[in-house]
N, C-alpha and C positions, 0 to 999 in steps of 0.2 A: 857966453854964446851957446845956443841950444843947436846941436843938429838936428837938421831934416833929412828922414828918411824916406826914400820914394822907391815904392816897390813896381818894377817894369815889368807887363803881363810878358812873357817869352815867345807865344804865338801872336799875340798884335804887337808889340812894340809898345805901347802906351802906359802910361802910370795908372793903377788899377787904386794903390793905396798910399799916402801918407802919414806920414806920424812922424812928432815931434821926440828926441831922443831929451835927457832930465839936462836942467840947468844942471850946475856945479853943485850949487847948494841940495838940490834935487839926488844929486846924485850921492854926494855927501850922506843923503838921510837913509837911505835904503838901504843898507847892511843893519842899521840901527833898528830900525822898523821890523826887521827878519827877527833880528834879536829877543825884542821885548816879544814880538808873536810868539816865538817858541817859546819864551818862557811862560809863555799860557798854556799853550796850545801842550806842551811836552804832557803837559797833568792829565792829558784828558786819556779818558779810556780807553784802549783798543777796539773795544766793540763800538763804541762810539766813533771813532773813526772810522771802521768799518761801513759805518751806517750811513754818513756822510758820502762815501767811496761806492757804496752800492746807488745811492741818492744821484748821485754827479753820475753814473752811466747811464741809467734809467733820464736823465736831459740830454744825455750826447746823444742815446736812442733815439728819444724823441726827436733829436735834429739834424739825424742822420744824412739826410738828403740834401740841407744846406751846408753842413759840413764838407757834404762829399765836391759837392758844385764848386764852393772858397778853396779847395785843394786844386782842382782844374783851371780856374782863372788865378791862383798866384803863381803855381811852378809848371804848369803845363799839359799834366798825363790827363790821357784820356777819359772824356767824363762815363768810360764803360766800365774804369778802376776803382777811382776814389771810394765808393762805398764800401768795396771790400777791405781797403785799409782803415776804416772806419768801424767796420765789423768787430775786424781781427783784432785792433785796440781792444776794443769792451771787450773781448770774449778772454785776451791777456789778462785784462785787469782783476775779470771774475775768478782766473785761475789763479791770481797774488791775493787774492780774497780768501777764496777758497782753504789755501793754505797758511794763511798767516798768523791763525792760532798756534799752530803746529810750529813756525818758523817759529815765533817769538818765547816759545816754552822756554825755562833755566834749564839747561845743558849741565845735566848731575857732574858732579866731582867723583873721583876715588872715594869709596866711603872709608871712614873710619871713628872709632868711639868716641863720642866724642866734640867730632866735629860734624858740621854741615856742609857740604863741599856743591859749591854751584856755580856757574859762570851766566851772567843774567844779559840780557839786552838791553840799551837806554839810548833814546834818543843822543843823536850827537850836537846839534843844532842847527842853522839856518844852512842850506844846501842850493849851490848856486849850478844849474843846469844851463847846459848849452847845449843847444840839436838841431840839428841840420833842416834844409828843405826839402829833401830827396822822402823822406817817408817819416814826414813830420810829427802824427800822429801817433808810431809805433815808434821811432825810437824816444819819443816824449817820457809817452806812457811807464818804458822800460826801468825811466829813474825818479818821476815823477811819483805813484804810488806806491815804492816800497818805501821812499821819503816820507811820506805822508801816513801812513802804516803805523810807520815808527815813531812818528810823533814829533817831525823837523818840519821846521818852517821851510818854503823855497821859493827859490829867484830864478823866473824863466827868462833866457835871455835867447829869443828864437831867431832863426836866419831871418834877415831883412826880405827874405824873398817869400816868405810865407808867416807874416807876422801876426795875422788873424788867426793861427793857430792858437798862440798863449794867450791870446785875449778871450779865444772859446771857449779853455779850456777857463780858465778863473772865472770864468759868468759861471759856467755851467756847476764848479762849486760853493762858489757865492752863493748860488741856489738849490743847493744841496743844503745849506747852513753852513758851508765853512767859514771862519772868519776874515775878512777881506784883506786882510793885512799876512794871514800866513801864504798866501800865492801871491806873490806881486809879480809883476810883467817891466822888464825891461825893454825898451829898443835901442838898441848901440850898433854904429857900426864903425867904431871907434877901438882899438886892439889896446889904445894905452888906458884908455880907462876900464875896459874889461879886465886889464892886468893888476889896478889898482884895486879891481872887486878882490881876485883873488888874493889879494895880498891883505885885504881887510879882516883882522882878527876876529872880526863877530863871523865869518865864514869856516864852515866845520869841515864840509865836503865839497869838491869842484866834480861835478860828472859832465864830462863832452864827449859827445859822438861827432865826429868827421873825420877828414882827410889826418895824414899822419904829421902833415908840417902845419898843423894845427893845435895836435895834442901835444908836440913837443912845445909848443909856443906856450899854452896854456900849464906844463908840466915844468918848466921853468920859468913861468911867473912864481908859480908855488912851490917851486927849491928852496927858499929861505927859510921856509916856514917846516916847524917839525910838528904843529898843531893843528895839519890843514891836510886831509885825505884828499888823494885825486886817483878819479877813476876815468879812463878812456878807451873808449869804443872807436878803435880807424879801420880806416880802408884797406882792403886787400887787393891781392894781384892772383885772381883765381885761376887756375888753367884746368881741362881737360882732356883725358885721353880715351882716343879711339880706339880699341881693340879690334883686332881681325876681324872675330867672331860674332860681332855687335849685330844686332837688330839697324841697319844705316839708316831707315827710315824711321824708325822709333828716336834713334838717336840724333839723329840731324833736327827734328822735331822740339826735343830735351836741350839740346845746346842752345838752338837758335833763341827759344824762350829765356832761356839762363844768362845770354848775354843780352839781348834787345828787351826784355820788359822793362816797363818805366824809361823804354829810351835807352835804358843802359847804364841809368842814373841811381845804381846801387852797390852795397858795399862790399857785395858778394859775387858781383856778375863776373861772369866770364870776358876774359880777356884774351885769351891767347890758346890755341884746341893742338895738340899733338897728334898726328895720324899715321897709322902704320901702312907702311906704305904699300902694302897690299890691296888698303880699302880707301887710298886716299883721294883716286881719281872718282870712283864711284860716291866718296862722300860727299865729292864738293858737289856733286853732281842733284844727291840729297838736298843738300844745306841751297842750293839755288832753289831749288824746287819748295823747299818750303818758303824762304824768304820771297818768292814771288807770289805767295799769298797773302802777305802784310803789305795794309795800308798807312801808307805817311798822309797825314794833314790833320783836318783842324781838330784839335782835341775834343771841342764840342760836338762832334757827329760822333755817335754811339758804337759806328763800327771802323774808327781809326783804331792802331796800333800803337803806333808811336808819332809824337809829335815833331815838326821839325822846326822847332825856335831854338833859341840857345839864352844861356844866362847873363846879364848883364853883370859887369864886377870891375872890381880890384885890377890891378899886375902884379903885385906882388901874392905867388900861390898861399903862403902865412898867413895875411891879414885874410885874404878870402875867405879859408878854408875854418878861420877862427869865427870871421864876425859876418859871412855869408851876407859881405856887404852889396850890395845891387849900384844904387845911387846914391850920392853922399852930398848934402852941401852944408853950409851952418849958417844961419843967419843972427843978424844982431839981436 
């Protein structure tokens, strides 16, 4: 039985995208397919890579503005943002470019007569990525090409709620020249078979960004295994404090942004402000004053703020926060 994935726009309510998740057998093959890709793709040359890496920015370039738009009708933020997270991807990527000669040199040994002492970098092989919908594009990018850099096949397995992300992102180096088989595109919103990914030997590296009863889920799939790297990017609980002496106005300004941008739908945002209680009556006083210049509504008007839909999902915060499932059915 194949699931169906149905992604719900968050400001209308409506199903904007579907997609079919892999039969059994389907699903079966795709570890395997990572495999033999890498074992191609591992040979190929750095600069060569690079060339490809430079190729695939210069089509995201070019389709920046559709890109930015597909971010505002799957998760919601204002279509005044999206470009910029759009930007600031390619301008990451150019700076993992930029350096990646540098990164990949052999890191000399102790010398002595004798010997040659080096410690070298090699690809590890096929790298299964999972990133959230909150800022699809940048936490992507962040493990997407230093994988690629290095010479590893990868398996994007993106939140159900922004799933035209990894499908962009594999056109766009398809037509760079990458070979179609080292970025394959998953959609699951199923946690037991994503645990079975992990758990599949042709997998070298697990990199996920979200929530923390996420990365624990994804970080004991991969307990058994002592051949299986897992890296994780979660959530935090940010706070901060108000000083006496503060600028109230400058600051009330810096907070209110830190917790409400993106809605508040970030990994960094503020959560909870300390104030001293000298400046606390005067700050709230601040913080109303600026939040009464933010506008709520439709994300498609250029001078909204924040949107006020919310996420379809899961109940259990685990499966959510793993498979950023939306809608879920399976048909025969």
């Amino acid at each position: 039985m194949a699931e169906k994935i149905t992604t719900i726009s968050p400001s209308t309510n409506k199903p904007i995208v579907e997609r079919n998740g892999p039969t059994d057998a389907e699903f079966q093959q795709i570890p395997k397919t990572a495999h033999q890709a890498f074992l191609k793709y591992r040979h190929t040359s750095l600069a060569d890579r690079k060339q490809i890496v430079a190729k695939a920015l210069q089509n995201i370039t070019a389709r920046q503005d559709e890109l930015a738009r597909e971010i505002t009708e799957q998760m919601g933020r204002p279509i005044g943002y999206p470009l910029k997270e759009v930007n600031t991807a390619v301008s990451r990527c150019e700076y993992l470019l930029k350096i990646a000669d540098k990164a990949f040199e052999d890191t000399p040994g102790e010398p002595q007569e004798g010997f040659n002492r080096y410690v070298r970098k090699v690809p590890l092989g096929p790298v299964l990525i999972l990133f959230p919908w909150n800022y699809p594009y940048l936490t992507l990018v962040n493990s997407l090409i230093p994988a690629l850099l290095s010479g590893n096949s990868v398996i994007l397995k993106p939140s159900p709620q922004t799933p035209l992300i990894a499908e962009r992102m594999q056109e766009v180096f398809v037509q760079a020249g990458l070979d179609k088989d080292v970025i394959q595109v998953l959609h699951c919103g199923d946690f037991s078979k994503i645990e079975k990914l992990v758990q599949a030997p042709e997998i070298s590296l697990v990199c996920f960004t979200g929530a923390v009863a996420g990365g624990l889920a994804v970080q004991k799939a991969a307990a058994g295994r002592v051949d299986c790297r897992v890296g994780l990017e979660l959530g935090g609980k940010d706070p901060a404090y108000v000083r006496p002496d503060v600028d109230l106005d400058w600051c009330a300004d810096e907070i209110v942004d830190g917790a409400v941008f993106n809605s508040g739908q970030s990994c960094c945002s503020l959560e909870r402000i300390y104030v001293h209680e000298k400046v606390h009556d005067d700050f709230v006083k601040a913080l109303q004053k600026v939040l009464a210049g933010y506008k709520l509504g439709d994300p498609m008007e250029k001078d909204t703020q924040c949107w006020s839909g919310h996420q379809q999902g899961g109940s259990a915060e685990d499966e959510r926060a793993c498979t950023g499932r939306v809608e879920e059915r399976s048909e025969g």
